[in-house]
N, CA, C and O atoms as CSV, one atom per row, in Angstrom:
chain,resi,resn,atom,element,x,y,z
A,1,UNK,N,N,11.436,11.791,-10.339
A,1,UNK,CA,C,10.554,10.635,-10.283
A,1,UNK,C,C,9.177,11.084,-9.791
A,1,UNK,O,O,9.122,11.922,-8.891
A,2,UNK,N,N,7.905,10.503,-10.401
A,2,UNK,CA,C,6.828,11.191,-9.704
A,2,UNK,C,C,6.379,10.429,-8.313
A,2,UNK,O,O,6.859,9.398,-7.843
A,3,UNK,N,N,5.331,11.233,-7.805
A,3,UNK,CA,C,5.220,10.590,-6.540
A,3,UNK,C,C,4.071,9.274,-6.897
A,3,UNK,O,O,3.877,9.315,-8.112
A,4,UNK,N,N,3.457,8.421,-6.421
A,4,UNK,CA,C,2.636,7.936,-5.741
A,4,UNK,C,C,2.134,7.895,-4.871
A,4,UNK,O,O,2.640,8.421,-3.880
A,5,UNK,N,N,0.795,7.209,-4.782
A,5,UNK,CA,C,-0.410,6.936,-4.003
A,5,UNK,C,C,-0.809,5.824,-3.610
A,5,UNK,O,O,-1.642,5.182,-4.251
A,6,UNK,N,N,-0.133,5.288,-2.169
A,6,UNK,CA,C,-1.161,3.961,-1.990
A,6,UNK,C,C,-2.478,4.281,-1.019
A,6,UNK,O,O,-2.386,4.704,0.134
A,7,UNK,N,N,-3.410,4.065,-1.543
A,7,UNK,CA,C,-4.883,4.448,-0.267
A,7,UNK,C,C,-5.626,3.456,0.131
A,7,UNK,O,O,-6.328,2.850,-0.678
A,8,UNK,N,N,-5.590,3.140,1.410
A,8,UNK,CA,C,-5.961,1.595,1.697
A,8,UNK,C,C,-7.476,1.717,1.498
A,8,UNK,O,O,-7.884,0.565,1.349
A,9,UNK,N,N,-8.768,2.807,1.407
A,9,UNK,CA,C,-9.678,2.890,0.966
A,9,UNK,C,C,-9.808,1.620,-0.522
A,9,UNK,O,O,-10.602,0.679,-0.527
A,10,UNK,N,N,-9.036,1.869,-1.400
A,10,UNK,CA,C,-9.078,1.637,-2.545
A,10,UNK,C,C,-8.756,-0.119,-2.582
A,10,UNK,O,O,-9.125,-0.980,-3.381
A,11,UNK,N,N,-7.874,-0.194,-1.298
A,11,UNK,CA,C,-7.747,-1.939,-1.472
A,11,UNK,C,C,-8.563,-2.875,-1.154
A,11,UNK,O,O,-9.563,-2.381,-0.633
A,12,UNK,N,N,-8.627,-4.368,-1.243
A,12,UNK,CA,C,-9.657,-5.144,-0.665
A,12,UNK,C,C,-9.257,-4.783,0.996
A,12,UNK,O,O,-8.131,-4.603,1.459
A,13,UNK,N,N,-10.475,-4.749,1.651
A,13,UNK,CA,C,-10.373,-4.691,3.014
A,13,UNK,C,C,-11.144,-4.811,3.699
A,13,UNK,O,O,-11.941,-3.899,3.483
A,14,UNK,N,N,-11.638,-5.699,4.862
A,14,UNK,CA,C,-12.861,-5.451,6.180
A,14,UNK,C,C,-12.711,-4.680,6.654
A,14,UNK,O,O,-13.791,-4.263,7.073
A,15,UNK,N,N,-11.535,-3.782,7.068
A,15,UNK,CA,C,-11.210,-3.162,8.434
A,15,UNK,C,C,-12.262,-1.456,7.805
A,15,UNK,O,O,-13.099,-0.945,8.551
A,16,UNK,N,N,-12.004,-0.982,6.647
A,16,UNK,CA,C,-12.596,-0.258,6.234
A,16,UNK,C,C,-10.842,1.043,7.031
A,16,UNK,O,O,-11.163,1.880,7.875
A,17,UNK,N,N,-10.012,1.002,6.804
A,17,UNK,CA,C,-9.153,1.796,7.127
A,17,UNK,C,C,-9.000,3.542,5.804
A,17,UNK,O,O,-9.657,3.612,4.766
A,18,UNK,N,N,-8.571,4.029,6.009
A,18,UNK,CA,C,-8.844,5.311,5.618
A,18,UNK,C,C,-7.011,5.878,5.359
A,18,UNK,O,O,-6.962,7.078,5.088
A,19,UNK,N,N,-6.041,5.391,5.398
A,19,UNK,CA,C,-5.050,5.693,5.451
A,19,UNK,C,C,-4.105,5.856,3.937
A,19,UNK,O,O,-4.112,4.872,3.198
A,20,UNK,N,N,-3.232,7.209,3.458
A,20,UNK,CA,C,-2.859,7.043,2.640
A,20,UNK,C,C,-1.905,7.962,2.582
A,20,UNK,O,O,-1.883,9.133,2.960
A,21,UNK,N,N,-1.008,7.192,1.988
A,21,UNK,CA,C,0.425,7.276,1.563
A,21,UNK,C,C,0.954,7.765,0.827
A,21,UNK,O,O,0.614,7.714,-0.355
A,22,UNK,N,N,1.673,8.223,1.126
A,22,UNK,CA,C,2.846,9.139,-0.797
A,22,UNK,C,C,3.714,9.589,-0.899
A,22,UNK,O,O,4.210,10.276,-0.006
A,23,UNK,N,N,4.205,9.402,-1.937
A,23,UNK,CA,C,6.034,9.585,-1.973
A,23,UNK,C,C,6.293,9.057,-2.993
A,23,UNK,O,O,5.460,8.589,-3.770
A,24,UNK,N,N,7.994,9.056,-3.195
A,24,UNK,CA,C,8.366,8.008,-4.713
A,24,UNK,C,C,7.844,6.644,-4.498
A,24,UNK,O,O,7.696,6.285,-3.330
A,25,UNK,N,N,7.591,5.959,-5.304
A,25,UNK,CA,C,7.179,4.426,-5.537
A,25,UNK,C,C,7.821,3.534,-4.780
A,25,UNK,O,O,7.125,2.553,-4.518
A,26,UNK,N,N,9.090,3.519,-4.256
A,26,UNK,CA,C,9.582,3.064,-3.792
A,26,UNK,C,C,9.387,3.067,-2.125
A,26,UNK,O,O,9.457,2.064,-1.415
A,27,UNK,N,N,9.121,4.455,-1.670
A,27,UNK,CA,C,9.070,4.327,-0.589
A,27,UNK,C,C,7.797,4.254,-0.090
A,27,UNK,O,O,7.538,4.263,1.113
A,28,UNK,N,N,6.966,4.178,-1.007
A,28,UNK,CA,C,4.975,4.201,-0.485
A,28,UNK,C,C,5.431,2.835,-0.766
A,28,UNK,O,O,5.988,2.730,0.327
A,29,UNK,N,N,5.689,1.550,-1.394
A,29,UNK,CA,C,5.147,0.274,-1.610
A,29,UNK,C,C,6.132,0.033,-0.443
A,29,UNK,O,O,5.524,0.722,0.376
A,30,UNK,N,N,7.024,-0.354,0.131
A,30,UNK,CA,C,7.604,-0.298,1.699
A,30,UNK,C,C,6.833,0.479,2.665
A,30,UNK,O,O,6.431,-0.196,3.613
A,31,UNK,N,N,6.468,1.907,2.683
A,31,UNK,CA,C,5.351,1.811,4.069
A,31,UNK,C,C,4.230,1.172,3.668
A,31,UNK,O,O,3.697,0.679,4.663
A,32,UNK,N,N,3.529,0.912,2.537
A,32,UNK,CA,C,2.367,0.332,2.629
A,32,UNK,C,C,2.600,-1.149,2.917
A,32,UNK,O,O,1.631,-1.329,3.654
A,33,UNK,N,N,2.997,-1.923,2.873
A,33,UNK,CA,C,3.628,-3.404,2.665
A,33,UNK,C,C,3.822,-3.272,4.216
A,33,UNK,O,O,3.237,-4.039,4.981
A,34,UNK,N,N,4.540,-2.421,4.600
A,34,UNK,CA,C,5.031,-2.307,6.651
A,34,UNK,C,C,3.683,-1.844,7.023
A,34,UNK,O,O,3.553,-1.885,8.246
A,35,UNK,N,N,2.532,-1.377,6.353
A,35,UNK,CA,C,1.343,-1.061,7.291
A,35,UNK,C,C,0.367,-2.371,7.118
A,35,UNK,O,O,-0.303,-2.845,8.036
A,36,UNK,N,N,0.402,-2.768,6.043
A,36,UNK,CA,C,-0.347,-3.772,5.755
A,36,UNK,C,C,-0.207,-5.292,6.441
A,36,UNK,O,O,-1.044,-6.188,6.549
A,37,UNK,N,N,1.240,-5.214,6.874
A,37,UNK,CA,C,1.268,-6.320,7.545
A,37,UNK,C,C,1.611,-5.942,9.075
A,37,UNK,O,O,1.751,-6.930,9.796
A,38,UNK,N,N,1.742,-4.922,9.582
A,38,UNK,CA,C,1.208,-4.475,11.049
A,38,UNK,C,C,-0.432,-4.435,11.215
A,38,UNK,O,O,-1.136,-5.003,12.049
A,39,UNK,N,N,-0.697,-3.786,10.405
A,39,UNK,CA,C,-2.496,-3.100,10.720
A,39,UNK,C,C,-3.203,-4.406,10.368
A,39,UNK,O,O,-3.927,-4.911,11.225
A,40,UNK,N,N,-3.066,-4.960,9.255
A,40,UNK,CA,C,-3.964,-5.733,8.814
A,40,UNK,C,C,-3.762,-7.337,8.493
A,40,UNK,O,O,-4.485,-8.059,7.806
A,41,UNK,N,N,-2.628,-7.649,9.160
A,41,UNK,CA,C,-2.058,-8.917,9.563
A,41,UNK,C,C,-1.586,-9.732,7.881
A,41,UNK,O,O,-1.482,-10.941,7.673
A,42,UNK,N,N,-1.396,-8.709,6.986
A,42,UNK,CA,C,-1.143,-9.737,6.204
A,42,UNK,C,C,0.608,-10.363,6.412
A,42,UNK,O,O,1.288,-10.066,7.394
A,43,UNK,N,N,0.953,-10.994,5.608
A,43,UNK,CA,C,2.534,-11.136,4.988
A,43,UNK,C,C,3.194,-10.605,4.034
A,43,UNK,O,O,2.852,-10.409,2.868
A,44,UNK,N,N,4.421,-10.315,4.709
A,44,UNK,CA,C,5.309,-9.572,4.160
A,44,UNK,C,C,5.896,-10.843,2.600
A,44,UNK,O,O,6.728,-11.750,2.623
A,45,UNK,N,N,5.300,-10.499,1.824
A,45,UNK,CA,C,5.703,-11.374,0.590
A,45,UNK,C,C,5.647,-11.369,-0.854
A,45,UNK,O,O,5.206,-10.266,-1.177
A,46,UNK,N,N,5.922,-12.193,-2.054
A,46,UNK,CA,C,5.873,-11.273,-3.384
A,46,UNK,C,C,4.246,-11.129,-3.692
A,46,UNK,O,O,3.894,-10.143,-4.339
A,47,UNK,N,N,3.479,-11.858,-3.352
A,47,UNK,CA,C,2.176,-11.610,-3.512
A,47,UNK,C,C,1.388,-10.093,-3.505
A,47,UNK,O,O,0.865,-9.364,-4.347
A,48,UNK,N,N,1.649,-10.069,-1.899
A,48,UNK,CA,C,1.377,-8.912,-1.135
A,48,UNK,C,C,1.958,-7.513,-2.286
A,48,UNK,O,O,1.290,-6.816,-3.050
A,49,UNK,N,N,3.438,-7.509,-1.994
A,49,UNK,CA,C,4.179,-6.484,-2.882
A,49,UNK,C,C,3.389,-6.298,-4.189
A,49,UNK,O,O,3.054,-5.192,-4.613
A,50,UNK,N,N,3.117,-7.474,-4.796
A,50,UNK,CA,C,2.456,-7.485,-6.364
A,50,UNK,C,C,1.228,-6.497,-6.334
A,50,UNK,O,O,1.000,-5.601,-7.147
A,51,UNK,N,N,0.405,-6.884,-5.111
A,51,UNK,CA,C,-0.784,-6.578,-5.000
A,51,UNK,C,C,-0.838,-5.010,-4.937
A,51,UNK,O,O,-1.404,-4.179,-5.647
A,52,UNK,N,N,-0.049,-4.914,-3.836
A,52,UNK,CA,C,0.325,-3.136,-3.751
A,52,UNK,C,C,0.701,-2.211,-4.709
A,52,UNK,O,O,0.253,-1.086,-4.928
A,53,UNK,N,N,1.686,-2.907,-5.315
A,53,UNK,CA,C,2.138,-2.112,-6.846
A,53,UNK,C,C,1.472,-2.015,-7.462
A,53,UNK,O,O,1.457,-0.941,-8.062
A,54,UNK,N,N,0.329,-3.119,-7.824
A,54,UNK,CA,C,-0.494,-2.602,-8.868
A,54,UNK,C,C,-1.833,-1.545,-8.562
A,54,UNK,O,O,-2.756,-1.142,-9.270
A,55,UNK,N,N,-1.581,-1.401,-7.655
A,55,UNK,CA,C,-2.876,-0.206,-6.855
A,55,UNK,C,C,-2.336,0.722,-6.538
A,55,UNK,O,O,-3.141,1.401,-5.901
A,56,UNK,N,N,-1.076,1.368,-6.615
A,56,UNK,CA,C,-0.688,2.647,-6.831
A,56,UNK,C,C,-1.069,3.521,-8.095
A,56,UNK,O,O,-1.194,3.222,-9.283
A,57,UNK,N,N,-1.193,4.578,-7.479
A,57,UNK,CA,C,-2.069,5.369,-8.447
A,57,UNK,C,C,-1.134,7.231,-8.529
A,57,UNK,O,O,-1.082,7.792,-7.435
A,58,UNK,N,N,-0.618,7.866,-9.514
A,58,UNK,CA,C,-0.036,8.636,-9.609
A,58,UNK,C,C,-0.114,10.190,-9.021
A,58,UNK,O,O,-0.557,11.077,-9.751
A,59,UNK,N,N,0.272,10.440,-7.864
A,59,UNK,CA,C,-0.253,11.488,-7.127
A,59,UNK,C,C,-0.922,12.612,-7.583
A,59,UNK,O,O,-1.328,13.456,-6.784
């Protein structure tokens, strides 16, 4: 399976965070989804998930 890339650079954001992720798809959209709603107060929900998946980018 290839890896992915979630880079919170690349998402909408104020905080201006710098953090990024990688691994199979599966396990970057779970830490990013667990950072996103620690660091940056969102919710854990299908929105969120949607949002993340589609901003992975192929390592």
């Amino acid at each position: 399976m290839a890896r992915m890339v979630a880079d919170c650079r690349e998402m909408p954001s104020d905080s201006g965070c710098t953090l990024t992720i990688a691994g199979e798809e599966g396990e970057v959209l779970d830490a990013a989804v667990a950072h996103a709603v620690a660091v940056h107060g969102h919710a854990d929900d299908g929105s969120l998930r949607e949002m993340v998946r589609a901003e992975l980018k192929p390592e």
